[in-house]
C-alpha positions as CSV (number, residue, x, y, z in Angstrom):
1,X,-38.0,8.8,-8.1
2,X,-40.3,10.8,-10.8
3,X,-43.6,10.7,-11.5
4,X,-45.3,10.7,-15.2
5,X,-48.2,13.0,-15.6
6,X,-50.8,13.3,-12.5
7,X,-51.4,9.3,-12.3
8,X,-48.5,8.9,-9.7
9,X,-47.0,6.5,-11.4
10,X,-43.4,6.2,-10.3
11,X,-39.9,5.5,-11.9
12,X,-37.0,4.1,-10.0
13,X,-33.6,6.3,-10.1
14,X,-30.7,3.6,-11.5
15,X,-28.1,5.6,-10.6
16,X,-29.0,5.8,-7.0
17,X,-29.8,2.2,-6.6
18,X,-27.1,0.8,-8.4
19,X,-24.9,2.7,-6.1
20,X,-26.7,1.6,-3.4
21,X,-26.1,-1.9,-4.2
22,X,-22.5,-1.6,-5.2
23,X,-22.1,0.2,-1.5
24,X,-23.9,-3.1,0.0
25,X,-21.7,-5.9,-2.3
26,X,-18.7,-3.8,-0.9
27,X,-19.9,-3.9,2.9
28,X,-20.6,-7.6,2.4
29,X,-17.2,-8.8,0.7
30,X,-15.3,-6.7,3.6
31,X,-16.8,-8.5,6.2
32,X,-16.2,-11.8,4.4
33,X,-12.9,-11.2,4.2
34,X,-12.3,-10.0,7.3
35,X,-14.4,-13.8,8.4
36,X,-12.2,-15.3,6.3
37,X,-8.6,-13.9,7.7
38,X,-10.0,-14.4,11.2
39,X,-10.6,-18.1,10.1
40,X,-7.2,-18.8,8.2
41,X,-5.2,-17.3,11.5
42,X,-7.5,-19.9,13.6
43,X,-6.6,-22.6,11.2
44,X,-2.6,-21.5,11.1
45,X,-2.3,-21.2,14.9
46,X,-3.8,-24.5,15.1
47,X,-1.5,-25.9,12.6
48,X,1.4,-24.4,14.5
49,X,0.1,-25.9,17.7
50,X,0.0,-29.8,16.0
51,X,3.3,-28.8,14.7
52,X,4.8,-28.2,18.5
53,X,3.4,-31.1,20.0
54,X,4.7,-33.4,17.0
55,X,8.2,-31.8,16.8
56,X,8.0,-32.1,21.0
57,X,8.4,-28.3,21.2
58,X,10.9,-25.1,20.1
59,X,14.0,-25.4,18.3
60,X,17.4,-26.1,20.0
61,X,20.5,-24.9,18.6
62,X,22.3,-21.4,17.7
63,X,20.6,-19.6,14.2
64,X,22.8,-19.9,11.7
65,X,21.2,-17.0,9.2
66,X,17.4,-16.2,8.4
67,X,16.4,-16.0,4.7
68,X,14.3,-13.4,4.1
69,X,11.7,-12.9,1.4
70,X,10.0,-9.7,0.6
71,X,7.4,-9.8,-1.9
72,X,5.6,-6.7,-3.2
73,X,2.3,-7.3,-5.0
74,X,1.1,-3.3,-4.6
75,X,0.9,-1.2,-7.3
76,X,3.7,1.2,-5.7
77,X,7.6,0.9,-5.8
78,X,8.9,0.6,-2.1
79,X,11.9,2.9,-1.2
80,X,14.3,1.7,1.7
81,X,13.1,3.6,4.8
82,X,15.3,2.6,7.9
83,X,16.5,-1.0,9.0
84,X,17.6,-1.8,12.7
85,X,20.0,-4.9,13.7
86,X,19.5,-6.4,17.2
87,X,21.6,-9.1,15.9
88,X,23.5,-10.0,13.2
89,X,23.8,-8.0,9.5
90,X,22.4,-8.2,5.8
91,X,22.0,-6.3,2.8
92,X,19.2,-4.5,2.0
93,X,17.9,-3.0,-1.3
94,X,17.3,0.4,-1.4
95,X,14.3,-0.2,-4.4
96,X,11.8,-3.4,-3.9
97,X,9.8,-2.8,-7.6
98,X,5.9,-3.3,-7.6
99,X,4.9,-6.6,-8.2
100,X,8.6,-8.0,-7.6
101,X,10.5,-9.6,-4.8
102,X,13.5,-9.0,-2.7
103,X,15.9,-12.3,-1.2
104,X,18.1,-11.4,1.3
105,X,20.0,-13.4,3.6
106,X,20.4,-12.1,7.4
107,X,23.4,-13.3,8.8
108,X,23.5,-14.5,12.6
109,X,26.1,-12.9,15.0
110,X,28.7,-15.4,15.7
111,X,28.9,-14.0,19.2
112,X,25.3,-14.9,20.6
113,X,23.6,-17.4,17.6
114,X,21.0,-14.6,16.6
115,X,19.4,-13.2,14.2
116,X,17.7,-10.7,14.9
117,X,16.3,-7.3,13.1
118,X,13.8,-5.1,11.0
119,X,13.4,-3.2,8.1
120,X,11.2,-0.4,7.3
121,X,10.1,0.5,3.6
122,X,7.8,3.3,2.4
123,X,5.1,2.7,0.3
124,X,3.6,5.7,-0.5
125,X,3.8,9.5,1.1
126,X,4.7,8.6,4.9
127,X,3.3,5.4,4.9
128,X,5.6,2.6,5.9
129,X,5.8,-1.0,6.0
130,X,7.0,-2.9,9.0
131,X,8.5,-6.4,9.0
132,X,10.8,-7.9,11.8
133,X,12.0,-10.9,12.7
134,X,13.5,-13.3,15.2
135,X,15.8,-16.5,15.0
136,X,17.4,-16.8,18.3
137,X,19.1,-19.5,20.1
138,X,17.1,-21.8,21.4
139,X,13.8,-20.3,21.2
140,X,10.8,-20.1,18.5
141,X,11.4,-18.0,15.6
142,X,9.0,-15.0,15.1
143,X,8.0,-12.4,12.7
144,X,5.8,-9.4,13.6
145,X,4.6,-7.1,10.5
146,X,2.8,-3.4,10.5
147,X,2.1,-0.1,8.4
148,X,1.8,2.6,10.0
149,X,1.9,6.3,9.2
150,X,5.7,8.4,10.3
151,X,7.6,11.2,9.1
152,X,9.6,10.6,12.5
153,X,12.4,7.6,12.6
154,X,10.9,4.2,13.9
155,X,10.7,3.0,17.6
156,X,12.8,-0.1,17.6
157,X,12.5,-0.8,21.2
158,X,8.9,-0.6,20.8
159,X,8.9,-3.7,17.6
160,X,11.4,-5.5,19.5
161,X,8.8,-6.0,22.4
162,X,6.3,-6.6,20.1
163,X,8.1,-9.1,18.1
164,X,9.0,-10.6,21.7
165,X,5.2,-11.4,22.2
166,X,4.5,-12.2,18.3
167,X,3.6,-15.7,16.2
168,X,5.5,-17.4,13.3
169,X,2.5,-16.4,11.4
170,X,1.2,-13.4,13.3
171,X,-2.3,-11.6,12.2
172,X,-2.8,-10.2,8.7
173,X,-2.5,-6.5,9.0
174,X,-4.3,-4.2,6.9
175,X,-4.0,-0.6,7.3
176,X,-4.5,2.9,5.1
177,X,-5.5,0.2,2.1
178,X,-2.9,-1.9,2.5
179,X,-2.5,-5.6,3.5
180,X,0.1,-7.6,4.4
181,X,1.1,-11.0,5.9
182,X,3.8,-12.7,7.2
183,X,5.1,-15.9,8.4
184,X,8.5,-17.5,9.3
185,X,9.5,-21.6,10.1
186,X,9.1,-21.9,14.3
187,X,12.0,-24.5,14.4
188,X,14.8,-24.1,11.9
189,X,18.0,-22.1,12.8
190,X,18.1,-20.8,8.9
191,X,14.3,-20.3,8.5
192,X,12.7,-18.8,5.8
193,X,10.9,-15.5,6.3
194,X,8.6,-14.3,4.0
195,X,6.4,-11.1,4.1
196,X,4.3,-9.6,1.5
197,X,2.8,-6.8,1.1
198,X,-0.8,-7.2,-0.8
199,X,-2.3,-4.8,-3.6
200,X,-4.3,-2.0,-2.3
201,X,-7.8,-2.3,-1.8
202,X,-9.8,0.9,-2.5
């Protein structure tokens, strides 16, 4: 604020309240979108309950393969970090270009009827982004995603539990700036998986 002459007559500082009101529009759009995440996930784990009671429950059956989709709408390239198996194989690329998706098909192990593994990418520095999945024989596929923050190599046992306990479409994860979703068909034995990884937000 300034005052003209001895009259205290004052002048409002623009800078400072325009970046007070760009701090409050930003407060108030995060907390909407955090209302309207927690609202979507109420919406799709309802939708997923309908679906069990219409379809009369889980899937029956050996998985055949999973298809996988990994989509990468961030402004970074993602570089292959480490991938785990728990069952059966696929192909990973080492490069998933920003704004571009990967297809990969994860084969079942003849042995047992699953499909089960996870892959780890880095999108920036040590930050990595976790996606694994689950299509085993008779029982609900699953997909659990994170990002977290390594130099270290990743704790399979630990996203193997996790994934265990997960959803087909488990919570929206958004971590160091970066969001990402996930979600997988509950009943099919060759369901497609599809994770994506959003645009930062700064």
């Amino acid at each position: 604020m300034s005052i003209i002459g001895g009259h205290g007559i004052f002048h409002p500082d623009w800078d400072t309240m325009k970046l007070v009101l760009e701090q409050s529009i930003k407060s108030e759009l995060s907390s909407l979108r955090d209302y309207v995440d927690q609202r979507l996930n109420a919406i799709d784990q309802r939708i997923d309950e309908l679906h069990a009671q219409v379809s009369g429950g889980g899937k029956t059956g050996p998985a055949i393969y999973t298809e996988l989709i990994l989509e990468n709408l961030s402004d970074e390239s993602l570089a292959h970090y480490q991938q785990h198996n728990w069952y059966g194989s696929g192909n990973f690329p080492q490069i998933i270009h920003r704004r571009m998706s990967a297809e990969i098909k994860h084969e079942a192990d003849s042995g047992t009827g699953c499909s089960k593994g996870g892959v780890a990418y880095t999108i920036r520095d040590n930050i990595r982004w976790i996606v694994a999945w689950s299509n085993m024989k008779d029982k609900e596929n699953k997909v659990y995603i994170d990002v977290i923050e390594t130099d270290g190599s990743i704790d399979w046992d630990v996203y193997g539990s996790l994934l265990d306990t997960s959803k087909p479409k488990p919570n929206a994860v958004n971590k160091y700036w970066n969001r990402a979703v996930a979600s997988i068909d509950p009943s099919s034995v060759t369901p497609l998986m599809k994770a994506t990884l959003a645009a930062a937000i700064r």
